[in-house]
N, C-alpha and C positions, 0 to 999 in steps of 0.2 A: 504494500500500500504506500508507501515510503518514495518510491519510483513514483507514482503516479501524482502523489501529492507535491514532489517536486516538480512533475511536468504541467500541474495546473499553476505553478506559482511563475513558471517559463512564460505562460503561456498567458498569464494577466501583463506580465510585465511587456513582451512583445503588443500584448492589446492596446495597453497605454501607449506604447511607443508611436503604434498604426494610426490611433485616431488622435492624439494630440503631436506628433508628428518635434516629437521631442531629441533632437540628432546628441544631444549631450548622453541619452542613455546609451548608446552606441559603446561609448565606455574608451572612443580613440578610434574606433575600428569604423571604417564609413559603407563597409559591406549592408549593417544593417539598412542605412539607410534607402540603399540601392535595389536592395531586396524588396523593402516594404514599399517602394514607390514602385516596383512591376507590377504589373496586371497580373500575377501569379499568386499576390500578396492577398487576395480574394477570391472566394467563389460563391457566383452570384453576389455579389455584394457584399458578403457578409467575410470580415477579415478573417486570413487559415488561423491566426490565432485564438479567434472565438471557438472557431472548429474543433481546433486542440482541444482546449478549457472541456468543452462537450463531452470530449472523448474520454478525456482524465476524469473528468466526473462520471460519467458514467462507470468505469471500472470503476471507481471507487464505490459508487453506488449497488453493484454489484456485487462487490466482496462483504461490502456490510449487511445486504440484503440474506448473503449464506447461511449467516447466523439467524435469520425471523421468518426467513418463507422456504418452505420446502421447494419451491420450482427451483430456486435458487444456490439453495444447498445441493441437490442434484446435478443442477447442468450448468451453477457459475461456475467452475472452472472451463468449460466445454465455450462458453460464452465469452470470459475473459479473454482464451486462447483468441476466439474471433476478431475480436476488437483488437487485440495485440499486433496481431497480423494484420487486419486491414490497416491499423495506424503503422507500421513499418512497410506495409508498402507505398500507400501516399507520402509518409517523412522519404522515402528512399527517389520515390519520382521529384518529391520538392527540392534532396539533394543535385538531382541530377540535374535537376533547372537553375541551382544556383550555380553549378559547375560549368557546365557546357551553355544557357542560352543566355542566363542574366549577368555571369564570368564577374562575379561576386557572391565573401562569402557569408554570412551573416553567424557569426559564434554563438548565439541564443536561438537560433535557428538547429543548428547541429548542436548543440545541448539537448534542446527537445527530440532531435532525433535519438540521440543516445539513451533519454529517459526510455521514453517508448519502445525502443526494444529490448531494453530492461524488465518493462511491462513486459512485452512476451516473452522473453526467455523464460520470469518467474511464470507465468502465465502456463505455457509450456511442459516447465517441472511438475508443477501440479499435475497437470491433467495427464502425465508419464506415471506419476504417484497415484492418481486415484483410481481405486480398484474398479474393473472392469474395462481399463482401457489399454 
């Protein structure tokens, strides 16, 4: 949970960054800024940081649901794994777009990518651990 609650705290901080367009959080590094002004910094409207924030809470929302609702205690691992995955492959195409199209790198950017598949590896172990799978 630890992983994921760092990757929502990535993931407000980039948000602020997005909408009040703040280059000192950058921290020296002008990648972020470069990043968050592409058209990739978005979908549909709505900034990949929010998307993030969604993502992390939801796992979180998840793991904590294992302990009070049986659908949950059953198939959150099974569920966790999903969202792990699906968030390491979008962080991995977003990597690739900062590499090759937008050719800047954003550090809080690839932080969240590292949380997230943090999230899946544990994500992962679990569900290798839990009997019947």
């Amino acid at each position: 949970m630890f992983s994921a609650i760092a990757g929502m705290a990535i993931s407000i901080y980039m948000f602020i960054f997005k909408v009040f367009r703040i280059d000192a959080m950058c921290l020296g590094n002008g990648g972020c800024s470069t990043v968050n002004a592409s058209p990739y910094s978005e979908v549909f409207g709505i900034p990949v940081a929010a998307v993030g924030f969604i993502g992390y809470l939801a796992i979180i929302v998840a793991l904590i649901l294992e302990n009070h609702v049986s659908f949950f205690e059953e198939n959150g691992p099974l569920l966790e794994f999903g969202m792990g995955l699906a968030g390491v492959v979008y962080s991995a195409y977003l990597t690739y777009l900062e590499f090759y199209v937008i050719h800047a790198l954003c550090p809080f950017c690839v932080a969240s990518a590292m949380t997230i598949t943090l999230c899946f590896v544990f994500a992962l172990i679990r569900l290798i651990k839990q009997p019947g799978y």
